[in-house]
C-alpha positions, 0 to 999 in steps of 0.5 A, a space after each residue: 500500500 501507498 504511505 500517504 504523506 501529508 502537509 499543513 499549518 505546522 509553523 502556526 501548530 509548532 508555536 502553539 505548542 512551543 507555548 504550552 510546554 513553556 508554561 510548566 518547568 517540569 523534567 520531562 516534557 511529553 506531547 499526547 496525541 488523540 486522533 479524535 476530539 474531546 467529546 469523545 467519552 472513551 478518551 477521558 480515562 486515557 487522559 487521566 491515566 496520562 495525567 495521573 502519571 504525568 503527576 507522579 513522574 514529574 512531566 509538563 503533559 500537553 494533550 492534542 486532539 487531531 480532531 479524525 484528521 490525519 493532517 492535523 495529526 501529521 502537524 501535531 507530531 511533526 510540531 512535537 518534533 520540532 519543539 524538541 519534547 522527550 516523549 510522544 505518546 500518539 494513537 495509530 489510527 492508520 497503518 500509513 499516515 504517519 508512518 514519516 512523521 514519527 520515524 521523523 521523530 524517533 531519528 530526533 531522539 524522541 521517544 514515540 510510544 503507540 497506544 489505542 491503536 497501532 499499525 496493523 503490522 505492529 513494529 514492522 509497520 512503524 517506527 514506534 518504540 512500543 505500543 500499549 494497547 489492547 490487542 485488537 484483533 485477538 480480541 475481535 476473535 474471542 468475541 466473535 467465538 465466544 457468541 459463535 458458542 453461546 447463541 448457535 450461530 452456525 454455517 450460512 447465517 448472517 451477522 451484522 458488524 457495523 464500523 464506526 470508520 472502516 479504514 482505521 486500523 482498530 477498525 481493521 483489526 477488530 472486524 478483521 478477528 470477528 470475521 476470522 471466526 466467522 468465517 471458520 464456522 461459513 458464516 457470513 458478515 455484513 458491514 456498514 461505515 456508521 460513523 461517529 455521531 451517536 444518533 446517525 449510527 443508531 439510524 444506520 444500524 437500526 435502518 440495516 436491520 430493518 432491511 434484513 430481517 436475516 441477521 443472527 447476530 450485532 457486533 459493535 466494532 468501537 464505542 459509538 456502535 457499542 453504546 447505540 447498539 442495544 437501542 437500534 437493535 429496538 428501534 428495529 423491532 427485531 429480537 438478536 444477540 449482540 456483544 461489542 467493544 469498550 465501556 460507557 454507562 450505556 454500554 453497562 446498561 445495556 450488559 446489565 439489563 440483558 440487551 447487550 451480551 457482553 463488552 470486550 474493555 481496552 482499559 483506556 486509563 492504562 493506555 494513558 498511564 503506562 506510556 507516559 511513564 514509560 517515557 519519562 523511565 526513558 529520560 530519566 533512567 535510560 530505560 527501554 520501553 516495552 509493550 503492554 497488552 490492556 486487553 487482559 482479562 477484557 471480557 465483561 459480560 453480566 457476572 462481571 460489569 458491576 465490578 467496573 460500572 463505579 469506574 467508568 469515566 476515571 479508571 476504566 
C-alpha cells in the first residue's frame, strides 16, 4: 500500500505548542496525541491515566486532539518534533499516515510510544518504540467465538458488524478477528461505515436491520456502535444477540439489563498511564520501553460489569 504523506499549518501548530510546554518547568516534557476530539467519552480515562502519571513522574503533559484528521495529526507530531519534547505518546489510527512523521521523530531522539491503536503490522509497520494497547484483533476473535458458542450461530447465517470508520486500523483489526471466526464456522458478515455521531449510527444500524430481517447476530466494532447498539437493535423491532467493544454507562446498561451480551474493555486509563511513564523511565533512567497488552482479562459480560460500572469515566 501507498504511505500517504501529508502537509499543513505546522509553523502556526509548532508555536502553539512551543507555548504550552513553556508554561510548566517540569523534567520531562511529553506531547499526547488523540486522533479524535474531546467529546469523545472513551478518551477521558486515557487522559487521566496520562495525567495521573504525568503527576507522579514529574512531566509538563500537553494533550492534542487531531480532531479524525490525519493532517492535523501529521502537524501535531511533526510540531512535537520540532519543539524538541522527550516523549510522544500518539494513537495509530492508520497503518500509513504517519508512518514519516514519527520515524521523523524517533531519528530526533524522541521517544514515540503507540497506544489505542497501532499499525496493523505492529513494529514492522512503524517506527514506534512500543505500543500499549489492547490487542485488537485477538480480541475481535474471542468475541466473535465466544457468541459463535453461546447463541448457535452456525454455517450460512448472517451477522451484522457495523464500523464506526472502516479504514482505521482498530477498525481493521477488530472486524478483521470477528470475521476470522466467522468465517471458520461459513458464516457470513455484513458491514456498514456508521460513523461517529451517536444518533446517525443508531439510524444506520437500526435502518440495516430493518432491511434484513436475516441477521443472527450485532457486533459493535468501537464505542459509538457499542453504546447505540442495544437501542437500534429496538428501534428495529427485531429480537438478536449482540456483544461489542469498550465501556460507557450505556454500554453497562445495556450488559446489565440483558440487551447487550457482553463488552470486550481496552482499559483506556492504562493506555494513558503506562506510556507516559514509560517515557519519562526513558529520560530519566535510560530505560527501554516495552509493550503492554490492556486487553487482559477484557471480557465483561453480566457476572462481571458491576465490578467496573463505579469506574467508568476515571479508571476504566
Amino acid at each position: 500500500m501507498a504511505k500517504v504523506k501529508f502537509r499543513g499549518r505546522l509553523a502556526a501548530t509548532v508555536g502553539a505548542l512551543m507555548l504550552s510546554t513553556a508554561a510548566h518547568a517540569a523534567d520531562v516534557k511529553a506531547t499526547m496525541i488523540i486522533y479524535l476530539n474531546p467529546s469523545v467519552q472513551f478518551f477521558n480515562p486515557v487522559v487521566k491515566g496520562a495525567q495521573d502519571a504525568a503527576a507522579q513522574f514529574g512531566v509538563d503533559l500537553d494533550v492534542q486532539y487531531a480532531n479524525n484528521d490525519p493532517v492535523r495529526q501529521n502537524d501535531l507530531i511533526e510540531a512535537a518534533t520540532v519543539a524538541g519534547v522527550d516523549g510522544i505518546a500518539v494513537a495509530i489510527s492508520s497503518s500509513d499516515a504517519f508512518d514519516k512523521s514519527i520515524c521523523d521523530a524517533v531519528k530526533a531522539g524522541i521517544v514515540v510510544i503507540g497506544f489505542n491503536n497501532d499499525d496493523l503490522e505492529g513494529s514492522k509497520g512503524n517506527c514506534r518504540q512500543a505500543y500499549v494497547g489492547m490487542n485488537e484483533f485477538a480480541s475481535g476473535y474471542e468475541l466473535g467465538n465466544r457468541m459463535i458458542e453461546k447463541f448457535g450461530l452456525k454455517r450460512g447465517d448472517v451477522v451484522f458488524n457495523p464500523r464506526e470508520i472502516p479504514e482505521a486500523s482498530f477498525a481493521v483489526a477488530r472486524g478483521g478477528g470477528i470475521e476470522k471466526a466467522m468465517k471458520e464456522k461459513g458464516i457470513k458478515v455484513e458491514t456498514v461505515r456508521a460513523g461517529l455521531d451517536l444518533a446517525e449510527a443508531r439510524n444506520i444500524m437500526a435502518q440495516f436491520l430493518i432491511a434484513n430481517k436475516d441477521v443472527k447476530a450485532v457486533f459493535g466494532t468501537g464505542s459509538v456502535t457499542s453504546t447505540v447498539g442495544a437501542g437500534a437493535i429496538e428501534d428495529a423491532g427485531v429480537k438478536v444477540p449482540f456483544g461489542g467493544f469498550d465501556l460507557a454507562v450505556e454500554i453497562a446498561n445495556a450488559v446489565e439489563s440483558g440487551a447487550m451480551f457482553a463488552t470486550m474493555d481496552q482499559q483506556p486509563y492504562l493506555q494513558g498511564y503506562y506510556p507516559i511513564a514509560q517515557i519519562a523511565m526513558a529520560k530519566k533512567y535510560g530505560l527501554t520501553p516495552t509493550d503492554v497488552d490492556t486487553g487482559q482479562g477484557a471480557f465483561l459480560d453480566k457476572d462481571r460489569i458491576a465490578r467496573v460500572k463505579p469506574m467508568i469515566g476515571s479508571y476504566r
